[in-house]
Backbone bond lengths (Angstrom), bond angles and torsions (degrees), N, CA, C in turn:
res aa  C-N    CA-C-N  psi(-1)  N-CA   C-N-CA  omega(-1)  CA-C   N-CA-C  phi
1 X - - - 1.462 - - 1.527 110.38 -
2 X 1.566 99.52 151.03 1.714 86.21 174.36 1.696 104.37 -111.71
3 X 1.365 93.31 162.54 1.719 99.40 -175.05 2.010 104.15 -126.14
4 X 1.145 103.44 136.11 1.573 101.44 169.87 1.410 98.95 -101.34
5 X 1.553 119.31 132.00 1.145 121.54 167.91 1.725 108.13 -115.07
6 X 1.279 101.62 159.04 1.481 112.11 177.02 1.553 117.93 -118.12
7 X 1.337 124.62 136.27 1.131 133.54 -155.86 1.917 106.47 -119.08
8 X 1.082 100.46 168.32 1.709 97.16 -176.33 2.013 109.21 -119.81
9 X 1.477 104.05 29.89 1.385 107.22 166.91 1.385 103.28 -103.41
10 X 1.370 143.60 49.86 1.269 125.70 166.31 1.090 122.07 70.92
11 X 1.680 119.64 11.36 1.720 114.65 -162.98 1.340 108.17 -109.92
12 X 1.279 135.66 -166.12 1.064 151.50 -145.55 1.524 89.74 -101.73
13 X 0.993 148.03 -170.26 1.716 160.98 141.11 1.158 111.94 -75.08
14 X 1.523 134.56 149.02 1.322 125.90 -166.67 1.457 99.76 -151.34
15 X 1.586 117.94 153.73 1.261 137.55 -161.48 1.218 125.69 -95.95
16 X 1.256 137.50 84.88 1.817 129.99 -162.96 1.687 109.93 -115.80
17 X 1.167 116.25 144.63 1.389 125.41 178.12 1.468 105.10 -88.91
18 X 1.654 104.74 162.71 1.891 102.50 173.81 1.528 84.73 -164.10
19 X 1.443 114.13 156.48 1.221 97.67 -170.69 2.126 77.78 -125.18
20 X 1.074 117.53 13.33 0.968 135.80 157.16 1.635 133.50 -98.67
21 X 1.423 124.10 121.81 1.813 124.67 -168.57 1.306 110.54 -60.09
22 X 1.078 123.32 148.08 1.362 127.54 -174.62 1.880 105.00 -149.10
23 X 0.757 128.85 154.80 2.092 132.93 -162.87 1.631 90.14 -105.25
24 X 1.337 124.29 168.99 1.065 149.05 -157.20 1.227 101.37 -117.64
25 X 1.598 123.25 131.11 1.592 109.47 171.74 2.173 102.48 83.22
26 X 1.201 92.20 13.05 1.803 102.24 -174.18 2.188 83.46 -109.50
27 X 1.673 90.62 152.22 2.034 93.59 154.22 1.725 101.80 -108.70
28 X 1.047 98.73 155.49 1.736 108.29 -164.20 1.971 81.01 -134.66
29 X 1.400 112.16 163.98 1.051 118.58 171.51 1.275 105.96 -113.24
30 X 1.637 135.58 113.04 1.649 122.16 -175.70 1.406 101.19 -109.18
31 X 1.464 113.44 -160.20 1.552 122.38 -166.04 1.498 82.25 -162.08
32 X 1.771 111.83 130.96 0.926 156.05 169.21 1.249 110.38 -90.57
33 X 1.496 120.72 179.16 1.810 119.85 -176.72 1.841 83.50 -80.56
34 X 1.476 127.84 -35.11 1.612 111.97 -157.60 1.492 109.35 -101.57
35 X 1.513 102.27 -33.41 1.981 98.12 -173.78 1.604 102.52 -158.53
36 X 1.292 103.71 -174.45 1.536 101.80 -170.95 1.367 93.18 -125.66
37 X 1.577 101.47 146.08 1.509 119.38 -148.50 1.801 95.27 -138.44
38 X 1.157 103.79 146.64 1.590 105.53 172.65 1.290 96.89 -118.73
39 X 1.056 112.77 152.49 1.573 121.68 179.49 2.247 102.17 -171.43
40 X 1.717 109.82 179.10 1.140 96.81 -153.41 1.611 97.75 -132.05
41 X 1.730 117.27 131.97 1.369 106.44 -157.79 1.525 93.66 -64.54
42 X 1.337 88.12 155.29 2.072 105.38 157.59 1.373 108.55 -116.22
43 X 1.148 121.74 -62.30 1.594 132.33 -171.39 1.342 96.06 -101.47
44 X 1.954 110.49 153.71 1.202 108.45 148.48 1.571 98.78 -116.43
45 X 1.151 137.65 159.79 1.033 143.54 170.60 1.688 126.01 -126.80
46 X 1.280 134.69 116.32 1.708 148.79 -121.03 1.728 94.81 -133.98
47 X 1.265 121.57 -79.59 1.771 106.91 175.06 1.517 109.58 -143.89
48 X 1.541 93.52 169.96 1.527 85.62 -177.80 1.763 96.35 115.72
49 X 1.174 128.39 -40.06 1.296 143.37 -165.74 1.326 102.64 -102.77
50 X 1.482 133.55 71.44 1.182 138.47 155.26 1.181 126.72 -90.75
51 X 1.535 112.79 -37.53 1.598 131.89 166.64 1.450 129.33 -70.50
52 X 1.694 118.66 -3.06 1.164 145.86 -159.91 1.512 111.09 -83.24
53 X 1.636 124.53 100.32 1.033 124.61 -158.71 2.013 114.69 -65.35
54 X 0.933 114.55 106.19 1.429 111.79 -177.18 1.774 131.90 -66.49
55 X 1.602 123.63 133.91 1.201 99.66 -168.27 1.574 109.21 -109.17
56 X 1.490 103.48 15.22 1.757 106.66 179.20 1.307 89.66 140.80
57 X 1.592 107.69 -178.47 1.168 135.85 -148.82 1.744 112.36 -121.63
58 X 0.997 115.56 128.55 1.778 114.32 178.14 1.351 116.62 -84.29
59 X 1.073 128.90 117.58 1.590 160.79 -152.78 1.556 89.28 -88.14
60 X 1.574 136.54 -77.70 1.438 116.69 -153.73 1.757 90.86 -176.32
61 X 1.474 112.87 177.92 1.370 127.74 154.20 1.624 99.57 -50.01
62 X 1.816 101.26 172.22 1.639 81.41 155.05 1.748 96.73 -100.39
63 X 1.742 112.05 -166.62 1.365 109.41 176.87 1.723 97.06 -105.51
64 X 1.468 107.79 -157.32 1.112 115.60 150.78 1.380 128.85 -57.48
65 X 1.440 99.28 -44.48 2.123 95.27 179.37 1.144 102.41 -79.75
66 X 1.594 135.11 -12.42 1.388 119.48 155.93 1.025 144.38 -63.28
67 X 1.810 122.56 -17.75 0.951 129.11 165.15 1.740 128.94 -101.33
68 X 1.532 98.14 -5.57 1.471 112.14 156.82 1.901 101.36 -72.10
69 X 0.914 125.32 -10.63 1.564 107.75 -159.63 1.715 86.80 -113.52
70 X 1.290 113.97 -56.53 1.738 111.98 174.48 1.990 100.24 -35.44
71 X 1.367 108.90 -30.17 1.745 101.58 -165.78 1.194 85.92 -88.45
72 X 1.193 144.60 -28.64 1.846 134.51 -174.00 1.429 100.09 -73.75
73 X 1.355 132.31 -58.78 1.886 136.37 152.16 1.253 120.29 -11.77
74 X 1.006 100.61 -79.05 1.647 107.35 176.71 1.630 117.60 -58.79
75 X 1.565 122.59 -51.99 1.654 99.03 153.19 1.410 125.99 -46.28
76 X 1.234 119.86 -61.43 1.650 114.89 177.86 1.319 114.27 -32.80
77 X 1.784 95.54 -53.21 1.715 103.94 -167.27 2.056 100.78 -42.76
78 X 1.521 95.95 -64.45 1.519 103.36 -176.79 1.933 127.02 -53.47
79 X 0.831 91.77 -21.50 1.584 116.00 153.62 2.036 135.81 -62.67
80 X 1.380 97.70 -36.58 1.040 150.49 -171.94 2.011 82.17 -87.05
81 X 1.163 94.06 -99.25 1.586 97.00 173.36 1.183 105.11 -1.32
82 X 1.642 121.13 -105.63 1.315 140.13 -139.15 1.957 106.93 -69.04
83 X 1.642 105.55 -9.37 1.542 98.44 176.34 1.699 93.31 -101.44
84 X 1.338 122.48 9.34 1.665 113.64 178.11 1.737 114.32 -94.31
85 X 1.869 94.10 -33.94 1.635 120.88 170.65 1.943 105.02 -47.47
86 X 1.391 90.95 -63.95 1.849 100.50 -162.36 1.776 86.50 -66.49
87 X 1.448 131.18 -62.73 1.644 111.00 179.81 1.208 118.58 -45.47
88 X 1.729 146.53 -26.01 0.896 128.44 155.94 1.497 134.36 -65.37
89 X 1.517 107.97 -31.23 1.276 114.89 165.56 1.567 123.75 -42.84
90 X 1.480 93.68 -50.48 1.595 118.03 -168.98 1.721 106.58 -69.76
91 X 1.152 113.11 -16.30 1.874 122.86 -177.65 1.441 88.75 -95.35
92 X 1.375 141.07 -33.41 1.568 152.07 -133.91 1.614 107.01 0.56
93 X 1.388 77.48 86.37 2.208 113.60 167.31 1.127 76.60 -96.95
94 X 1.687 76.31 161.63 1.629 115.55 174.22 1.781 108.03 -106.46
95 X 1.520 109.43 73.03 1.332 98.94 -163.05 1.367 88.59 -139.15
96 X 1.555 118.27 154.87 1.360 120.52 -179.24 1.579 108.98 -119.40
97 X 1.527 123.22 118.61 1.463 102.63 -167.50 1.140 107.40 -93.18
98 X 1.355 130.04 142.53 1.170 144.98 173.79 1.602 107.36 -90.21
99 X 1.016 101.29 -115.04 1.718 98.70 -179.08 1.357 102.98 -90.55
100 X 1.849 103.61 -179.60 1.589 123.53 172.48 1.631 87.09 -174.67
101 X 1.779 88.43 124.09 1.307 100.43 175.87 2.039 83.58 -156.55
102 X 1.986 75.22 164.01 1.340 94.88 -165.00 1.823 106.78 -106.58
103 X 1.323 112.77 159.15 1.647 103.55 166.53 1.028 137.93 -78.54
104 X 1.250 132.51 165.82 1.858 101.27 -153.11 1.434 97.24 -100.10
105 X 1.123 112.92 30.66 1.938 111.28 153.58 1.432 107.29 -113.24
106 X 1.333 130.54 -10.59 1.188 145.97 -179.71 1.689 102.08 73.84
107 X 0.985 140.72 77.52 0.931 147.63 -152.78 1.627 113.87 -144.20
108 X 1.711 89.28 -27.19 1.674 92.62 172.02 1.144 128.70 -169.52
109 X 1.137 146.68 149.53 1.606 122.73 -143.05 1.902 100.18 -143.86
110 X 1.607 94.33 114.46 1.524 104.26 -158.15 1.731 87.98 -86.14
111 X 1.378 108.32 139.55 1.460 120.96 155.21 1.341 128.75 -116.92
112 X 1.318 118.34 126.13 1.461 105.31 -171.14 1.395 118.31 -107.64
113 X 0.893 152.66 163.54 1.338 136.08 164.40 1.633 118.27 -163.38
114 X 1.298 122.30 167.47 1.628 126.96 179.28 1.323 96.44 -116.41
115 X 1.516 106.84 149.19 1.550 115.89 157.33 1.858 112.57 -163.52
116 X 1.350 115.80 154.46 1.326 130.44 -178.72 1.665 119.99 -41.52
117 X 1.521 78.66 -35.71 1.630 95.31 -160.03 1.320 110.57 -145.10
118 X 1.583 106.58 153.77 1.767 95.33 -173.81 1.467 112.43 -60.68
119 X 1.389 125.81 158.50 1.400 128.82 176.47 1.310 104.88 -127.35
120 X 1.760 102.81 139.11 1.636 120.30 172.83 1.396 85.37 -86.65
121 X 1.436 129.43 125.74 1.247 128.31 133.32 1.551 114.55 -123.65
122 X 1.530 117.58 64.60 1.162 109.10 155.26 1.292 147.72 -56.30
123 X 1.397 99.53 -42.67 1.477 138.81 177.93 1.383 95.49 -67.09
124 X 1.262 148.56 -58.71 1.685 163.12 135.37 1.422 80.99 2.12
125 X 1.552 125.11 -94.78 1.131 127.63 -136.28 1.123 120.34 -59.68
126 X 1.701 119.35 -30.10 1.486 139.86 166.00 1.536 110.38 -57.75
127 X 1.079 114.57 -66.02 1.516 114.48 173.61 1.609 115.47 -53.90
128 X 1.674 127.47 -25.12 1.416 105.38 167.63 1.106 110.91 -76.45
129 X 1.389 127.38 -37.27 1.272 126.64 -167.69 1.299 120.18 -50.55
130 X 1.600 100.30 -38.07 1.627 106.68 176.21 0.980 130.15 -86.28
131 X 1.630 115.89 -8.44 1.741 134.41 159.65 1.520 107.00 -81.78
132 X 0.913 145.54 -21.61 1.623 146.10 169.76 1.283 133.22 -109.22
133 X 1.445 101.42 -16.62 1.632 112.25 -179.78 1.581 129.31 25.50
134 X 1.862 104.57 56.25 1.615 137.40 -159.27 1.568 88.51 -157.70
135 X 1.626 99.92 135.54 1.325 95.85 170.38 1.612 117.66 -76.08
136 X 1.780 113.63 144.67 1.056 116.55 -157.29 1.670 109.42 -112.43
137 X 1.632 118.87 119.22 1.589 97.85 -179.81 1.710 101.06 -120.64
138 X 1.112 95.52 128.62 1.688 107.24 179.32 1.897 105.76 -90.04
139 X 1.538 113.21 132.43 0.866 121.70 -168.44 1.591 106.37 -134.99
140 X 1.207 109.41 117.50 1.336 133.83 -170.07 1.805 98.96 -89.85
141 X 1.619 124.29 113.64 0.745 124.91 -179.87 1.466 121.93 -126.03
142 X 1.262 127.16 158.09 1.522 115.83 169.05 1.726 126.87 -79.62
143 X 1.683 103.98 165.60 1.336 109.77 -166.83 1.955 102.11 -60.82
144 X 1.548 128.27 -23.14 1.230 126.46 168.47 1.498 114.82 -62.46
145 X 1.307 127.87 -58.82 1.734 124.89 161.28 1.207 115.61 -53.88
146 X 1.586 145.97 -17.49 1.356 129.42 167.31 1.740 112.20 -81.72
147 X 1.365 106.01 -18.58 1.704 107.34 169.82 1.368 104.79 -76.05
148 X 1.496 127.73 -27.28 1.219 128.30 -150.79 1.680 75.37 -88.75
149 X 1.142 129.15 -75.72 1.791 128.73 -174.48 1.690 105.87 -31.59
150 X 1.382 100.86 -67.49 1.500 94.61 -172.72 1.521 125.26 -37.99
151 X 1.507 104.38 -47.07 1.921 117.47 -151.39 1.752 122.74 72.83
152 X 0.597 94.37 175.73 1.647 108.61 169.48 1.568 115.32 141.59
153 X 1.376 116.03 -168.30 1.539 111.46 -169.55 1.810 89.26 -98.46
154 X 1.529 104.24 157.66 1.251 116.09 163.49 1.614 110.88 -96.91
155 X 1.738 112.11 150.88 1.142 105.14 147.54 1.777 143.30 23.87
156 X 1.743 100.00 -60.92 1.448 110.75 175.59 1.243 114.33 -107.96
157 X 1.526 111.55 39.15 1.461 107.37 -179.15 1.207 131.38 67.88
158 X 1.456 125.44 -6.58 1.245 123.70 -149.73 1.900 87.09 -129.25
159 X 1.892 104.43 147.52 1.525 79.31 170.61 1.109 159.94 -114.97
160 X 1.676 135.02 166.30 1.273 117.36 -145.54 1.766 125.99 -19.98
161 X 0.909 122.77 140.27 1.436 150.74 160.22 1.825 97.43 -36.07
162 X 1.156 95.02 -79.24 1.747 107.84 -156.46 1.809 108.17 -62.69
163 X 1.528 101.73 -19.69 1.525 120.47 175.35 1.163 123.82 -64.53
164 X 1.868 105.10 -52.37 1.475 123.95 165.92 1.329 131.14 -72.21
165 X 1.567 104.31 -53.68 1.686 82.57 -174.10 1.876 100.49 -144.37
166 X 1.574 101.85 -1.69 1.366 88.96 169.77 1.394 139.11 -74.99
167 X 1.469 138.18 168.90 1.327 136.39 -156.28 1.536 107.44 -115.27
168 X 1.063 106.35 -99.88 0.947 149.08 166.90 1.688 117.78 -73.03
169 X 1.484 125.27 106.33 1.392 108.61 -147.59 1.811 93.14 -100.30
170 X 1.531 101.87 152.17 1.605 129.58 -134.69 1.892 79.48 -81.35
171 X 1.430 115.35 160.29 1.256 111.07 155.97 1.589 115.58 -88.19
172 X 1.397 120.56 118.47 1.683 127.86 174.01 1.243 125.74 -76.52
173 X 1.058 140.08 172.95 1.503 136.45 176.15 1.258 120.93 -163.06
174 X 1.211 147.54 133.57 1.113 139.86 -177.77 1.617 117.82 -60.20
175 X 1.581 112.92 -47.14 0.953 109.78 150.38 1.565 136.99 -29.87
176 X 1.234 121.25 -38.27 1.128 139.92 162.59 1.541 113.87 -16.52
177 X 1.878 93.79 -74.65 1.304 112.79 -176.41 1.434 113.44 -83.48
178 X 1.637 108.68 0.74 1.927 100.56 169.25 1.626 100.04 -82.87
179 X 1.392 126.36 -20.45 1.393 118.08 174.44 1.263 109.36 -72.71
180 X 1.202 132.35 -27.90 1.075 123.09 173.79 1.421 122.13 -85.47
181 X 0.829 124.80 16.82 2.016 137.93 -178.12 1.204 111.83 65.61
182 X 1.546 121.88 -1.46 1.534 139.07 -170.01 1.686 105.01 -36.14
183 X 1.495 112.11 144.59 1.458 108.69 169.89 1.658 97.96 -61.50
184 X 1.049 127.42 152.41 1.218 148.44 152.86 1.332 131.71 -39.45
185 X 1.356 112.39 -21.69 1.473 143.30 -173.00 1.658 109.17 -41.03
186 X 1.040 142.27 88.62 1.495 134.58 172.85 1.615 111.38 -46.73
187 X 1.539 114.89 -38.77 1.679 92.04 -174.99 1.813 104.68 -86.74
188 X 1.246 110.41 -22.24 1.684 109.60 165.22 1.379 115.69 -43.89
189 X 1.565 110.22 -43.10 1.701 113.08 -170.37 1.356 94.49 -105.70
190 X 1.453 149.31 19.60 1.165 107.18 154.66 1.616 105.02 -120.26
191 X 1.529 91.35 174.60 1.673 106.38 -177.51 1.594 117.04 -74.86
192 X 1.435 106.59 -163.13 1.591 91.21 179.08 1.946 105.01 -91.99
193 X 1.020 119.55 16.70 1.575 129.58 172.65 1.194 105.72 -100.16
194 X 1.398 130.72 16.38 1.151 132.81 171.24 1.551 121.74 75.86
195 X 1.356 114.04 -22.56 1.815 133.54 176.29 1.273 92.18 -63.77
196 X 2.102 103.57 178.50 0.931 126.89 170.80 2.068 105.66 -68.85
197 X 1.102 85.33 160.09 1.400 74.69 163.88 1.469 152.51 -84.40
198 X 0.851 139.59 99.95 1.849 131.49 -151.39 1.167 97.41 -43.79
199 X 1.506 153.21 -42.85 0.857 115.80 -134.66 1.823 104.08 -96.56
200 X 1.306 107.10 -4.38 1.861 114.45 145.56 1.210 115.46 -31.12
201 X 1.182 133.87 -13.04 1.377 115.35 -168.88 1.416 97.58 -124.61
202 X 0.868 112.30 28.47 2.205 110.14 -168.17 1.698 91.67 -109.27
203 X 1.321 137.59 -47.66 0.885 149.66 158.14 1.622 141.86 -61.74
204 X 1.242 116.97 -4.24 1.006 142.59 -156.07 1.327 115.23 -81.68
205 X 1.225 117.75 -60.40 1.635 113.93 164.20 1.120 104.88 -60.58
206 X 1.194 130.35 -53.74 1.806 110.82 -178.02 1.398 118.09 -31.95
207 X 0.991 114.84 -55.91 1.419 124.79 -172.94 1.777 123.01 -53.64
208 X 1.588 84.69 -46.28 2.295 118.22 -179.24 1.837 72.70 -46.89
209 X 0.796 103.43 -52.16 2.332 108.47 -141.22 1.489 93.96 -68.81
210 X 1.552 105.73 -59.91 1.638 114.64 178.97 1.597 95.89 -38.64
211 X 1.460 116.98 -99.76 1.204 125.64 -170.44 1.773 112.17 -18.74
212 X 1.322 127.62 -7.23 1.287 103.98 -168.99 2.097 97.12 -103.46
213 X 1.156 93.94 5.34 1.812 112.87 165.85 1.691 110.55 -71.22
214 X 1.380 95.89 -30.24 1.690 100.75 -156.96 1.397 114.79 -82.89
215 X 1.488 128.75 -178.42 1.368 109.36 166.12 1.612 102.30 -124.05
216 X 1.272 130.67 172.68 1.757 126.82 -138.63 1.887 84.16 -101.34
217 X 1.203 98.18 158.28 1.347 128.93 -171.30 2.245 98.23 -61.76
218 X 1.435 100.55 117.14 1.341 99.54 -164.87 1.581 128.49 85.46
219 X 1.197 109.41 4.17 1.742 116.97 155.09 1.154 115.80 -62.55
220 X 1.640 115.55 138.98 1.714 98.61 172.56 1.939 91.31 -116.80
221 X 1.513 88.48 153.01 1.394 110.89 -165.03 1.508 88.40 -140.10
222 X 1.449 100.79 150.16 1.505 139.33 -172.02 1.635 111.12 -77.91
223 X 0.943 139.97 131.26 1.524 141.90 160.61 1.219 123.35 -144.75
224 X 1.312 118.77 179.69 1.509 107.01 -172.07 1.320 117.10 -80.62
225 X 1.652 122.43 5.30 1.297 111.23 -174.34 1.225 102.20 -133.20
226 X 1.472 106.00 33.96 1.402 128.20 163.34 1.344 127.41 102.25
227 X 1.742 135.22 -170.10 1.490 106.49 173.87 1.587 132.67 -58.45
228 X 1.101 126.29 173.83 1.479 118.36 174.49 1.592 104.39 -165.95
229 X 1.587 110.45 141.61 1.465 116.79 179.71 1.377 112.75 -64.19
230 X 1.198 144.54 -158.66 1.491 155.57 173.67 2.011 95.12 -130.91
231 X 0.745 114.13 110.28 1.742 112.49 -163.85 2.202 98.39 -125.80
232 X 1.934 108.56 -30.54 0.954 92.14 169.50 1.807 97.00 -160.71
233 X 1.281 122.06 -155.01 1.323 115.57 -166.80 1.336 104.42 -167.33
234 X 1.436 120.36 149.24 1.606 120.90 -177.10 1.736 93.80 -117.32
235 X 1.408 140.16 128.82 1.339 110.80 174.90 1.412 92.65 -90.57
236 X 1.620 140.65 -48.76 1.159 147.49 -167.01 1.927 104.83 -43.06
237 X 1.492 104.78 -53.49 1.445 91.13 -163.95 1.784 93.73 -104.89
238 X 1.575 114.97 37.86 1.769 105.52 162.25 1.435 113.32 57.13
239 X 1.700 120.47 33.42 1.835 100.49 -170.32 1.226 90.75 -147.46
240 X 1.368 127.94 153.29 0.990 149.27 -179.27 1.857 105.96 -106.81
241 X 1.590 105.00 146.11 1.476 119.34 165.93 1.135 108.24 -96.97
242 X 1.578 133.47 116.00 1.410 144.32 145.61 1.328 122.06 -65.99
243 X 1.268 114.50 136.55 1.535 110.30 149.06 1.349 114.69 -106.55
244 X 1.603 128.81 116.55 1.299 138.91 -170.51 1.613 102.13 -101.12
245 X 1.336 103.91 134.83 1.644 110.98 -176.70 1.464 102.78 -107.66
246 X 1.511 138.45 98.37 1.362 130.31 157.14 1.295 122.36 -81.17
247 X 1.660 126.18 107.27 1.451 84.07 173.70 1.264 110.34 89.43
248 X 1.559 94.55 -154.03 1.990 89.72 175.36 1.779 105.16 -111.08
249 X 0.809 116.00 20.44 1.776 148.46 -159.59 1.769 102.88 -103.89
250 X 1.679 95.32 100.90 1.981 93.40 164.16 1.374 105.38 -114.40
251 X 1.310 93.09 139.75 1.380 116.22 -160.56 1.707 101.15 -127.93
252 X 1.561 102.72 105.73 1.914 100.60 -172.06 1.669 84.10 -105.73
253 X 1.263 105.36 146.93 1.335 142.86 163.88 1.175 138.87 -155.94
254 X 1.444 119.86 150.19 1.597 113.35 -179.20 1.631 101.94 -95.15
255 X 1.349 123.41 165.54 1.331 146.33 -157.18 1.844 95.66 -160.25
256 X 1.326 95.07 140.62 1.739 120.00 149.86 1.445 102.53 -61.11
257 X 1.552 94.24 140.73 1.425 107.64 163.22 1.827 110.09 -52.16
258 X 1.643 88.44 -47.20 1.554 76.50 -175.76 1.312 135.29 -104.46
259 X 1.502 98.84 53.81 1.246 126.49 -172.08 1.760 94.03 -121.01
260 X 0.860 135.65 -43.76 1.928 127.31 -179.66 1.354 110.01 -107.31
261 X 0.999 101.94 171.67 1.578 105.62 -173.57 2.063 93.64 -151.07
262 X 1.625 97.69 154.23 1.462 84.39 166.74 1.716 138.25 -82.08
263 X 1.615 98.36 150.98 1.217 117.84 -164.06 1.575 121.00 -52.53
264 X 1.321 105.23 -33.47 1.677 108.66 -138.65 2.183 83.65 -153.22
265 X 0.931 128.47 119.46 1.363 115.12 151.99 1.510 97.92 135.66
């Protein structure tokens, strides 16, 4: 079977075989072509996946001394941190470090980081190498993968999206949120990474499909209390806002779809 596991360096999700079952939401310790990595299933995946490029093989649960030693890692790792912070200081890049964690053979010590602008840290890379003596890969990431590392709550209280269970992050659009009648508001629609928000796009075809029920912004449509413009639209509750002209009298109201019909055409 193959398993996608997810890792907490900022990376992509990655693909491992087992010819042994393993639970979902478990950390397994696998082996890569370079080091052995723990990370935590999300998917299992059964057929269909023959063409599915593989990134190594899953080794076992961990045990108990595996997770006493993952807790010795992760201090170092954080340790690791704060002497990678002051070497960047000391080069003074324009780089923001996010994490630094090590592999769980210690074999190599991932750095991640954001910045404005591309950064030379050659000179960086020489000097960790010779402070850690582990090969060192610096990974330049975006402001969406440092929310995804960090965590926190979104907007709806609930937490982040890209933290919990997203992958691969969704393409957004502003448009997005004009299908949805959304205020316009940039800090309303974005997350705490400063982007739109992913979760604009979870809903999104619903809406493309709905909207093709509707009639376009400024149609006039027929009702019983006479003509009326199209001025706004509910897709959730199916009704349209009129503006009805009596007279010298405007009169805005919402209507059922299947309450007007068009005016003119």
């Amino acid at each position: 079977m193959i398993y996608e596991l997810k890792f907490n360096q900022g990376q992509s999700n990655m693909f491992f075989s087992s010819d042994d079952e393993y639970c979902c939401q478990e950390l397994v310790i696998a082996k890569t072509k370079s080091n052995r990595v723990v990370g935590k299933i999300v998917r299992v995946l059964e057929d269909g996946v023959e063409d599915l490029p593989l990134d190594g093989q899953i080794i076992s649960y961990l045990s108990d001394t595996d997770y006493d030693e993952l807790d010795n890692i992760e201090e170092d790792s954080l340790r690791a941190k704060k002497i990678v912070k002051h070497m960047v200081a000391e080069h003074e890049l324009g780089m923001k470090i996010v994490e630094v964690s090590y592999t769980f053979d210690r074999k190599q010590l991932f750095i991640s980081f954001v910045a404005e602008h591309r950064v030379d840290f050659r000179a960086l890379l020489k000097d960790l190498a010779d402070e850690f003596r582990v090969r060192i890969e610096l990974r330049q990431i975006g402001v969406r993968d440092a929310a995804k590392i960090f965590g926190g709550l979104g907007p709806c209280g609930r937490p982040l999206c890209c933290t919990n269970f997203v992958g691969d992050f969704p393409v957004v659009s502003i448009k997005m949120a004009k299908n949805q009648a959304l205020t316009l508001n940039q800090s309303k629609l974005s997350g705490l990474c400063g982007r739109l928000l992913c979760c604009l796009s979870y809903e999104d075809e619903f809406y493309r499909e709905a909207k093709k029920n509707f009639p376009d912004y400024g149609d006039v449509l027929m009702t019983e209390e006479g003509e009326g413009k199209v001025i706004g639209m509910n897709i959730i509750n199916s009704t349209v806002k009129l503006r009805i002209q009596n007279e010298n009298i405007n009169v805005i109201k919402d209507f059922s779809l299947s309450d007007v019909e068009v005016a003119y055409g």
